[in-house]
One Martini backbone bead per residue (centre of mass of N, CA, C, O) as a GRO file, in nm:
protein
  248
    1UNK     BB    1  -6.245   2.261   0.707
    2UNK     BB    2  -6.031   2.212   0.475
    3UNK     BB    3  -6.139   2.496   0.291
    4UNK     BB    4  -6.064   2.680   0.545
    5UNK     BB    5  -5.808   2.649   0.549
    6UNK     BB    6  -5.673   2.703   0.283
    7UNK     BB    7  -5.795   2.973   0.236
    8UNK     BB    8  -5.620   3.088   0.485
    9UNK     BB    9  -5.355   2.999   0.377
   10UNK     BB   10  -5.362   3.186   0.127
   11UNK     BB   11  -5.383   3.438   0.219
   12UNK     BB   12  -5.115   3.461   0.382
   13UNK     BB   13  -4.951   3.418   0.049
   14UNK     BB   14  -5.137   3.629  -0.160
   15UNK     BB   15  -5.352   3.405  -0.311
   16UNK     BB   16  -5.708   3.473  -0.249
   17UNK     BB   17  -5.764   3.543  -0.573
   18UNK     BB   18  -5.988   3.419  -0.766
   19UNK     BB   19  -6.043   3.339  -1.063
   20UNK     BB   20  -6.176   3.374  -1.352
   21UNK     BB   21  -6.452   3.203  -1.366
   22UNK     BB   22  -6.377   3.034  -1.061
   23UNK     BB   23  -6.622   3.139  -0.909
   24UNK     BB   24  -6.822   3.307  -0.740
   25UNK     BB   25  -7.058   3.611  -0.824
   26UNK     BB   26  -6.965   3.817  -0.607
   27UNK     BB   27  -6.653   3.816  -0.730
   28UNK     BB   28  -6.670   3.886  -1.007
   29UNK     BB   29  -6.776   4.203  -0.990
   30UNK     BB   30  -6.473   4.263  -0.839
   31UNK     BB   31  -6.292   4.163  -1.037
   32UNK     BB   32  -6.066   4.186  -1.262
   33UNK     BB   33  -6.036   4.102  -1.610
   34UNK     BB   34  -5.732   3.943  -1.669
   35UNK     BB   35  -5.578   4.070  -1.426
   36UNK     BB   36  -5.592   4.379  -1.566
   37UNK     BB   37  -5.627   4.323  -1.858
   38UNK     BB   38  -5.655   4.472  -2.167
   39UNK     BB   39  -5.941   4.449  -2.343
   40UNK     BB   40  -5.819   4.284  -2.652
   41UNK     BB   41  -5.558   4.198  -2.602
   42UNK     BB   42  -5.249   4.001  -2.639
   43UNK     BB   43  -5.290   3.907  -2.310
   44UNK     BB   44  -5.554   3.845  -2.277
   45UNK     BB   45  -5.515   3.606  -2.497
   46UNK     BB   46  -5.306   3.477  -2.342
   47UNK     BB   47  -5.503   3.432  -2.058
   48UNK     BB   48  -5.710   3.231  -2.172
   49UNK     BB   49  -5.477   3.003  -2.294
   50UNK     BB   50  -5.369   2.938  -2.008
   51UNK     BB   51  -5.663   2.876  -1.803
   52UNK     BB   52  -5.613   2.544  -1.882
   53UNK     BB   53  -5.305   2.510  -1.764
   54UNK     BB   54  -5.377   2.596  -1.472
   55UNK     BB   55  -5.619   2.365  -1.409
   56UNK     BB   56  -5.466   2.130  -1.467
   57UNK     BB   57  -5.231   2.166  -1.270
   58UNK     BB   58  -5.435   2.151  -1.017
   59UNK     BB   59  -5.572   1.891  -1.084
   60UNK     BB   60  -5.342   1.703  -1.040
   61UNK     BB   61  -5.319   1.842  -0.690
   62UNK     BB   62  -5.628   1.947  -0.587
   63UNK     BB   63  -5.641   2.240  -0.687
   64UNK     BB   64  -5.699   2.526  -0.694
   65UNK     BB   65  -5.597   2.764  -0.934
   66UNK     BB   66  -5.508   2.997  -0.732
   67UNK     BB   67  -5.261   2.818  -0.631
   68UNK     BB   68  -5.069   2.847  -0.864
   69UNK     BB   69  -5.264   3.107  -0.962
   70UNK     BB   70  -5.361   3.406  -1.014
   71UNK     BB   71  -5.452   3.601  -1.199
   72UNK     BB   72  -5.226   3.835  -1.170
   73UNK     BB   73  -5.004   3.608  -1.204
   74UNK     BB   74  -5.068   3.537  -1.492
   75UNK     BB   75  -5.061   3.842  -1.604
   76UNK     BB   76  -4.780   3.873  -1.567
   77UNK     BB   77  -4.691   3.623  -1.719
   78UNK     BB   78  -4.828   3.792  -1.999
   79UNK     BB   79  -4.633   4.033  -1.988
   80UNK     BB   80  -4.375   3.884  -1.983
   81UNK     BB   81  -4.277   3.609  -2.140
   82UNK     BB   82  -4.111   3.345  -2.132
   83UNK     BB   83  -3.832   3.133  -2.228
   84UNK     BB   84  -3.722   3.087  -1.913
   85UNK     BB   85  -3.637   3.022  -1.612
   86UNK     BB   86  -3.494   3.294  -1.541
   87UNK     BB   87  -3.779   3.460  -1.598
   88UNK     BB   88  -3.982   3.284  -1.450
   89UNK     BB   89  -3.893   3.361  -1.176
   90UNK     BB   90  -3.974   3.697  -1.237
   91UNK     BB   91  -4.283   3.609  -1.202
   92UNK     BB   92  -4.511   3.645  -1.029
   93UNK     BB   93  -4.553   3.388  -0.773
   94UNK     BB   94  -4.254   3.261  -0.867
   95UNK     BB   95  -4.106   3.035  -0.714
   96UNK     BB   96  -3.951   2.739  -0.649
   97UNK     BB   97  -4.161   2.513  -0.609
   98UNK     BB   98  -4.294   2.598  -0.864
   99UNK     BB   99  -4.067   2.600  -1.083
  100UNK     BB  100  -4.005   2.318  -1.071
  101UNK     BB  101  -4.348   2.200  -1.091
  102UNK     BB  102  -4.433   2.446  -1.324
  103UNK     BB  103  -4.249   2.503  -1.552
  104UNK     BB  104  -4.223   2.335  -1.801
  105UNK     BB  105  -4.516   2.374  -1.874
  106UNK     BB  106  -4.540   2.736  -1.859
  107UNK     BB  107  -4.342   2.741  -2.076
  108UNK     BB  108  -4.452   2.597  -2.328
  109UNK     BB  109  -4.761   2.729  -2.327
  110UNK     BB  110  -4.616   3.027  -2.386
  111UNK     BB  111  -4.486   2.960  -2.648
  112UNK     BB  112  -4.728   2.872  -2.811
  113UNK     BB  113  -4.923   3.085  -2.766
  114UNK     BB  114  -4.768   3.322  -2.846
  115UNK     BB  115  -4.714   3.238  -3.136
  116UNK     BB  116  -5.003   3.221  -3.219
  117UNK     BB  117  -5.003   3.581  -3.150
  118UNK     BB  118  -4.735   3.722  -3.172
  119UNK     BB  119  -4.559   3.695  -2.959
  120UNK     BB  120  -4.264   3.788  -2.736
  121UNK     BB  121  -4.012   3.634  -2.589
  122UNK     BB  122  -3.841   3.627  -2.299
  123UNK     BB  123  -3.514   3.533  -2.231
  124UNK     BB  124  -3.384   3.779  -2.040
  125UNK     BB  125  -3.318   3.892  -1.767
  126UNK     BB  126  -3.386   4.119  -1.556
  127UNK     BB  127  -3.221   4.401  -1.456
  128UNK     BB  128  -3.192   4.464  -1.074
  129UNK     BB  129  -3.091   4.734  -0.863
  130UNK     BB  130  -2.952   4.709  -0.592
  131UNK     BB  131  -3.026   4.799  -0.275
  132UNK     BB  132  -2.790   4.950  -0.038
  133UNK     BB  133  -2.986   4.823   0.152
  134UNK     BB  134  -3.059   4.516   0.252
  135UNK     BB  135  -3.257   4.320   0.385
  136UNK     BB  136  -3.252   4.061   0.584
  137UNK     BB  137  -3.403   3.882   0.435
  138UNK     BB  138  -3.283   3.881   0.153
  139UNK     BB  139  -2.976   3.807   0.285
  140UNK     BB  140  -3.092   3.533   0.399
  141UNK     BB  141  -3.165   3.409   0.128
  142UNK     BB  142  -2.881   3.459  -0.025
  143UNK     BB  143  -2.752   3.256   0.156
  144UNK     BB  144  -2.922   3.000   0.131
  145UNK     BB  145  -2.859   2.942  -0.184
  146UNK     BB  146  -2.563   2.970  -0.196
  147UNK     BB  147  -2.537   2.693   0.012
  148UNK     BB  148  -2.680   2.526  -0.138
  149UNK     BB  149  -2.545   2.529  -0.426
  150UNK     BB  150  -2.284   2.412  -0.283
  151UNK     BB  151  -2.424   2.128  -0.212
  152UNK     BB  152  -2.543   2.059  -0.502
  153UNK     BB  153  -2.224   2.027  -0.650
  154UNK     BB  154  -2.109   1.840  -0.442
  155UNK     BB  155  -2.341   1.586  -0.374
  156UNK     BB  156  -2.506   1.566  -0.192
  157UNK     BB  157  -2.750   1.415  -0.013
  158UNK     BB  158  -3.053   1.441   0.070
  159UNK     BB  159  -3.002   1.397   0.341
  160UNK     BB  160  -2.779   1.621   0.415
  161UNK     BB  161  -2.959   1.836   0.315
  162UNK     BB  162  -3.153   1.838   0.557
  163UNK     BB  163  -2.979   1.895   0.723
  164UNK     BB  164  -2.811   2.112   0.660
  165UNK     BB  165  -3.119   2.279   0.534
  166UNK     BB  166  -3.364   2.228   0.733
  167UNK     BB  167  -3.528   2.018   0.571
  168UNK     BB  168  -3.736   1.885   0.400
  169UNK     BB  169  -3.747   1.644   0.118
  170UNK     BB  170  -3.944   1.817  -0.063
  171UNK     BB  171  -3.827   2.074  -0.060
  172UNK     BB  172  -3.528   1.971  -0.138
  173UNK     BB  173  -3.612   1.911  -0.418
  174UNK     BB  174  -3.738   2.166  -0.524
  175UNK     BB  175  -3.437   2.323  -0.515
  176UNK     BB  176  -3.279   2.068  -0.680
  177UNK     BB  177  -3.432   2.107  -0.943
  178UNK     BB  178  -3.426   2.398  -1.009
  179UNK     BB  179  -3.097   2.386  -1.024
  180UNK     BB  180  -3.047   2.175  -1.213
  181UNK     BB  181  -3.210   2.286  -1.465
  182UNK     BB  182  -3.017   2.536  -1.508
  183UNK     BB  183  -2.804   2.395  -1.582
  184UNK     BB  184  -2.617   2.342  -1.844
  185UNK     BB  185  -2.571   2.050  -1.787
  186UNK     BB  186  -2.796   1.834  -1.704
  187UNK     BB  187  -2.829   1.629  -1.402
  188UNK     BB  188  -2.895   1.361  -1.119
  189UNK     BB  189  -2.598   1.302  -1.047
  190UNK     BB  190  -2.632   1.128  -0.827
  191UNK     BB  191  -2.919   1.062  -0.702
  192UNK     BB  192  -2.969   0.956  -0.982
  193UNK     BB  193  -2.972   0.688  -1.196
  194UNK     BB  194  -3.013   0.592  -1.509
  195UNK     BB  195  -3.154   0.374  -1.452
  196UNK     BB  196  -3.358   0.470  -1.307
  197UNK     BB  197  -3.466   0.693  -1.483
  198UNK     BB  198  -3.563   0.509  -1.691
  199UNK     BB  199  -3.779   0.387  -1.556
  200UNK     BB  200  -3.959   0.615  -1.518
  201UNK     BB  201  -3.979   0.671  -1.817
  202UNK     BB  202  -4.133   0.364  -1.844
  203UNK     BB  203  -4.384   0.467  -1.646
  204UNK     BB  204  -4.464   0.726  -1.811
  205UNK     BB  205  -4.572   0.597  -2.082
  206UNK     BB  206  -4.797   0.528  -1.933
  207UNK     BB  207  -4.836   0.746  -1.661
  208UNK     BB  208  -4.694   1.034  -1.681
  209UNK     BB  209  -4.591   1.358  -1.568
  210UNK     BB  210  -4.843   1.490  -1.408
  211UNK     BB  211  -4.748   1.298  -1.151
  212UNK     BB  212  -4.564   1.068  -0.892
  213UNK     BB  213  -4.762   0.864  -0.764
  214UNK     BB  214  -4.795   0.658  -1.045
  215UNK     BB  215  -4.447   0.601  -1.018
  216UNK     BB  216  -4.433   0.476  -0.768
  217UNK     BB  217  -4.651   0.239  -0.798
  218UNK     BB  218  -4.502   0.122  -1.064
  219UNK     BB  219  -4.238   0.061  -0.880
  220UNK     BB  220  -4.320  -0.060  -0.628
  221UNK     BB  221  -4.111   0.117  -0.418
  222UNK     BB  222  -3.835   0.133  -0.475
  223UNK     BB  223  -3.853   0.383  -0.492
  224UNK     BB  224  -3.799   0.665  -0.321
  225UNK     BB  225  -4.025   0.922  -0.405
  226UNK     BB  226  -3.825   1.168  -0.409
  227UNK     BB  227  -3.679   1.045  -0.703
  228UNK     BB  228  -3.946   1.017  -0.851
  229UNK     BB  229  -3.979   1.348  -0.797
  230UNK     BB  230  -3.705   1.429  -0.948
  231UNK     BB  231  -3.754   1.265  -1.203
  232UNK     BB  232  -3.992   1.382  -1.316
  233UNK     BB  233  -3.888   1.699  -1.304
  234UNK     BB  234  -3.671   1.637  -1.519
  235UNK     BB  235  -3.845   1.534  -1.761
  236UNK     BB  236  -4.020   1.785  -1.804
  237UNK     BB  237  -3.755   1.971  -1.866
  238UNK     BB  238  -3.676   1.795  -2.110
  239UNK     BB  239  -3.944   1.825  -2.279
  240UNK     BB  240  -3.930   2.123  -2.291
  241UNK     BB  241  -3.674   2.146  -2.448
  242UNK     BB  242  -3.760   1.987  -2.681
  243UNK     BB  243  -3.981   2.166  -2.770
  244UNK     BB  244  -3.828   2.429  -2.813
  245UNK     BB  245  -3.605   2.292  -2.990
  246UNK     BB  246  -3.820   2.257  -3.227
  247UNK     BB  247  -3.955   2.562  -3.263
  248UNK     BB  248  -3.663   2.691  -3.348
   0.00000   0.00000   0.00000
């Protein structure tokens, strides 16, 4: 039954088909290879190299890989090729969500994997031009995204943005995230005080950054889990700006 239900639940959020060669095979005869990526492109050997670091990032929250990316969201990954969270935003099927919790793995990877094959990444943003009578749907994601940044640079707690932005509280920290890493110069407070955050990567050194509750466990319940995971997720893209400017 968990398993029909999620399968339910992917179908509707048009991420129902499963990646290449890790489905079963009645499905595998009808699916584009890659993606739909020319056989032997350096975009499909960067969707080669890039479908263990998806597998990863499932494995560690228990779920299918086409979960986190569809092929198709893979491949347009390797066709985009980013180097920014602000262009990783425009490639098919990464949200705030997704954003905010496999950024900093799939900037890494993307940049590794690129150097390898000799591909450029995308630095800036593609500019689209906007339609002049925009749907109501975008108006109002663009009001409340616009609503949300005043109110995480006013420096609101999360009970408060919960409330002003009926949300609940981990979807919060998701969107807090996002916000945060892409500031010119990110930082956690007030959320999280250098204290908290110095502890959570004292116990990443033992149990890394790749979930979020071996670090709530290991702090023994004293923070409470949302700062635990605001503050790994700020760690992860701490560590990819790391690596970026070691790249450089």
């Amino acid at each position: 039954m968990q398993s029909q239900s999620l399968e339910t639940a992917t179908a509707s959020i048009g991420a129902a088909t499963p990646p290449h060669g890790e489905a079963g095979a009645a499905t595998a005869a009808t699916r584009p290879a890659w993606g739909g990526l020319p056989s032997g492109s350096p975009e499909a050997a960067l969707f080669e190299a890039l479908r263990p670091v998806r597998r990863r990032l499932a494995n560690a929250d228990g779920f299918p890989p086409y979960i986190v990316l569809s092929d198709a969201q893979l491949a347009d990954l390797c066709r985009v090729r980013p180097g920014t969270f602000e262009v990783l935003a425009q490639v098919r099927g990464v949200g705030q969500q997704k954003l905010a919790k496999y950024g900093p793995q799939l900037l890494a990877a993307v940049r590794q994997h690129a150097a390898e094959l000799n591909l450029a990444l995308r630095e800036a943003p593609e500019v689209i031009d906007e339609p002049s009578r925009p749907r109501k749907a975008e108006v109002n994601r663009e009001s409340r995204t616009a609503a949300e940044q005043v109110l995480f640079a006013r420096g609101d707690s999360l009970g408060e943005l919960c409330v002003a932005l009926q949300l609940a509280p981990g979807t919060v920290v998701e969107h807090l995230l996002r916000w945060v890493v892409t500031q010119e110069r990110p930082g956690l407070a007030p959320w999280v005080s250098d204290a908290d955050l110095a502890r959570v990567q004292a116990a990443a050194a033992s149990h890394g950054l790749q979930a979020a509750k071996p670090l709530f466990q290991a702090l023994n319940g004293e923070l409470h889990y949302p700062y635990v995971r605001l503050a790994q997720g700020f760690l992860q893209a701490q560590v990819a700006r790391e690596r970026m400017a070691a790249d450089d």
